[in-house]
DRENPA-3360 file (N, C-alpha, C; in nm, 2 decimals, always signed):
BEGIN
1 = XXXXXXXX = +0.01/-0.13/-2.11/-0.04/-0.10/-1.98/-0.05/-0.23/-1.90 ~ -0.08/-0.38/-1.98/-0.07/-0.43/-1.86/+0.05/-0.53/-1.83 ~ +0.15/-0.51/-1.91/+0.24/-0.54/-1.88/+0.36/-0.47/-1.75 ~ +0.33/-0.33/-1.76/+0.33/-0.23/-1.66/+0.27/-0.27/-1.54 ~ +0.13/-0.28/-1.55/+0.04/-0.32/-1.42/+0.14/-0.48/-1.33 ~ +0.13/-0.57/-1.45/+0.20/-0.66/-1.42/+0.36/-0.67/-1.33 ~ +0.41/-0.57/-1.38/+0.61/-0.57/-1.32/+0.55/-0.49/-1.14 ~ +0.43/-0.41/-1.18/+0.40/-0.35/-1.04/+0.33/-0.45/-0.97;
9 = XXXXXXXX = +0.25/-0.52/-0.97/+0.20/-0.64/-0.85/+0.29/-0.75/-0.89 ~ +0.42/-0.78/-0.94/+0.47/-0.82/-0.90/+0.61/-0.78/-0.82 ~ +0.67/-0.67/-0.83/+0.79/-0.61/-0.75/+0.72/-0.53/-0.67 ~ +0.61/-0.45/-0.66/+0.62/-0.29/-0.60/+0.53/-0.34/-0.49 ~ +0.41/-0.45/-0.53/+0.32/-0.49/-0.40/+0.39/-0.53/-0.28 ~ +0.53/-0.61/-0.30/+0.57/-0.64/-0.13/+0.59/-0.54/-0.03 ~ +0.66/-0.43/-0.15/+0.72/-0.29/-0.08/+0.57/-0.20/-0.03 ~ +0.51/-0.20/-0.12/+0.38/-0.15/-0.07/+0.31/-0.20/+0.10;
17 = XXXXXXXX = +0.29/-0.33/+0.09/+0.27/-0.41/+0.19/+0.32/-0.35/+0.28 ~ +0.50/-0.36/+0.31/+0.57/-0.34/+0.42/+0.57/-0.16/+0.45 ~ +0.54/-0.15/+0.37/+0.52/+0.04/+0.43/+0.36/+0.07/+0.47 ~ +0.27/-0.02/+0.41/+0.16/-0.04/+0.50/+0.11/-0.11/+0.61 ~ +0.22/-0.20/+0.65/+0.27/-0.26/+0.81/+0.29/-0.17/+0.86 ~ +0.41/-0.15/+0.86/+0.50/-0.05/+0.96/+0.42/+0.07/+0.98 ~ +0.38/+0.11/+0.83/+0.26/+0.28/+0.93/+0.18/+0.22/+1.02 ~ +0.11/+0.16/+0.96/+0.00/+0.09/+1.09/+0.04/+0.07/+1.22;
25 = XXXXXXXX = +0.14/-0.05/+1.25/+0.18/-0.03/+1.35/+0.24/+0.09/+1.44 ~ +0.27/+0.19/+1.37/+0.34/+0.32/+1.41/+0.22/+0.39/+1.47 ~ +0.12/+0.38/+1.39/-0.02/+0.43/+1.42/-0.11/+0.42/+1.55 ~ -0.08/+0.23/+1.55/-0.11/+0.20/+1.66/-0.07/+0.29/+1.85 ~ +0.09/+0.23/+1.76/+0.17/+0.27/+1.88/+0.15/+0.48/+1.92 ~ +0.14/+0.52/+1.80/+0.09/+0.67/+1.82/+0.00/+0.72/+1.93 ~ -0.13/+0.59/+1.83/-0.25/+0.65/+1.92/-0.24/+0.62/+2.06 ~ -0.23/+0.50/+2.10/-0.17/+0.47/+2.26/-0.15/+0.60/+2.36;
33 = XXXXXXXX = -0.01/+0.65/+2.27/+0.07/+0.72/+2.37/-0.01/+0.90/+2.30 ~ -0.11/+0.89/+2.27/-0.20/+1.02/+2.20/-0.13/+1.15/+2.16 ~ -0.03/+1.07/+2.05/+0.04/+1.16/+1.96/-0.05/+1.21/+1.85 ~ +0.02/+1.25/+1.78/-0.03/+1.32/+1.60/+0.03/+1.20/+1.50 ~ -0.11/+1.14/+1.43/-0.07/+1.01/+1.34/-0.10/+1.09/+1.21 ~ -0.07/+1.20/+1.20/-0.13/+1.22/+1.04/-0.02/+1.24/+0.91 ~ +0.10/+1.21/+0.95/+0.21/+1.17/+0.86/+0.17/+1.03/+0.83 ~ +0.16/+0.94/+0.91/+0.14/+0.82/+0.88/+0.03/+0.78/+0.84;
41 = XXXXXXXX = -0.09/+0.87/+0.89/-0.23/+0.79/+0.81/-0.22/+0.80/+0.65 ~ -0.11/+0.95/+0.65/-0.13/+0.96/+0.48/-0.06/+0.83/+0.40 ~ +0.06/+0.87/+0.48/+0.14/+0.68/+0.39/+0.03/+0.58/+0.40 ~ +0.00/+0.55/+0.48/-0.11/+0.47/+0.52/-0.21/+0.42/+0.41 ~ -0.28/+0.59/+0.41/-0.35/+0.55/+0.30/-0.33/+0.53/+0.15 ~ -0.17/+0.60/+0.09/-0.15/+0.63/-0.05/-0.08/+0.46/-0.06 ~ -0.03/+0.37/+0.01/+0.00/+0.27/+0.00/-0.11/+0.16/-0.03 ~ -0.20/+0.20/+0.03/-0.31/+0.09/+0.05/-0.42/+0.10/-0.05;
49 = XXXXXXXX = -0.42/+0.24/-0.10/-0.47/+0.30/-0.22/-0.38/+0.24/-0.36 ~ -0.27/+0.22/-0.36/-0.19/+0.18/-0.43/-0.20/+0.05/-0.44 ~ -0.21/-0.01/-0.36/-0.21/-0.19/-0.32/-0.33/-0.23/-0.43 ~ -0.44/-0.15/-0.37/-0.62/-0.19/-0.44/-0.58/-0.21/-0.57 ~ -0.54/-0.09/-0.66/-0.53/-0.03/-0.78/-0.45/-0.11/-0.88 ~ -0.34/-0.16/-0.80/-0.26/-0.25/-0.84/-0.36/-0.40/-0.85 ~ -0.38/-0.45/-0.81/-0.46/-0.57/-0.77/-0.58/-0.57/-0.89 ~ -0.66/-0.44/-0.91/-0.72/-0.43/-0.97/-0.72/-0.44/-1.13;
57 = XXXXXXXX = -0.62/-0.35/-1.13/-0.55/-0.34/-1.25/-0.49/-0.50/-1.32 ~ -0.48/-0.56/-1.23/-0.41/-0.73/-1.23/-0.49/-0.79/-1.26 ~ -0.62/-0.74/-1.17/-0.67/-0.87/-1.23/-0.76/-0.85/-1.34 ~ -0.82/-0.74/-1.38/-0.91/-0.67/-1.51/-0.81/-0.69/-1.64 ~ -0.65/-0.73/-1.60/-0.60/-0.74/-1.74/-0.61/-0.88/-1.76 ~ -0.58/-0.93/-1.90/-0.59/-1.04/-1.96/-0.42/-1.14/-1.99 ~ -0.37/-1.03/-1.92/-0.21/-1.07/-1.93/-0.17/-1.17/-1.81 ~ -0.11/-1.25/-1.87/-0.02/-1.36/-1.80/+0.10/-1.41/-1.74;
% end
């Protein structure tokens, strides 16, 4: 497991990141023009929920 946790904060966290940019900013630009953001909040949040978990997971392991 934490070599798994490991390949994920190192490959999957950038991808994570940039899909939790781009919603946000889409979000932004949503609310502005008082659209419907709730495709995006969900990426939003399963990315950023992912991000934590990962991070966590990284740093509670003892792997190097």
């Amino acid at each position: 497991m934490d070599m798994v946790s490991w390949y994920v904060g190192r490959f999957l966290i950038p991808i994570l990141c940039i899909i939790f940019c781009l919603n946000l900013v889409s979000i932004l630009k949503k609310v502005k023009n008082e659209e419907k953001t709730t495709v995006n909040t969900v990426w939003l949040t399963i990315s950023f929920t992912l991000i934590m978990w990962t991070i966590a997971l990284v740093a509670s392991s003892s792997f190097y």
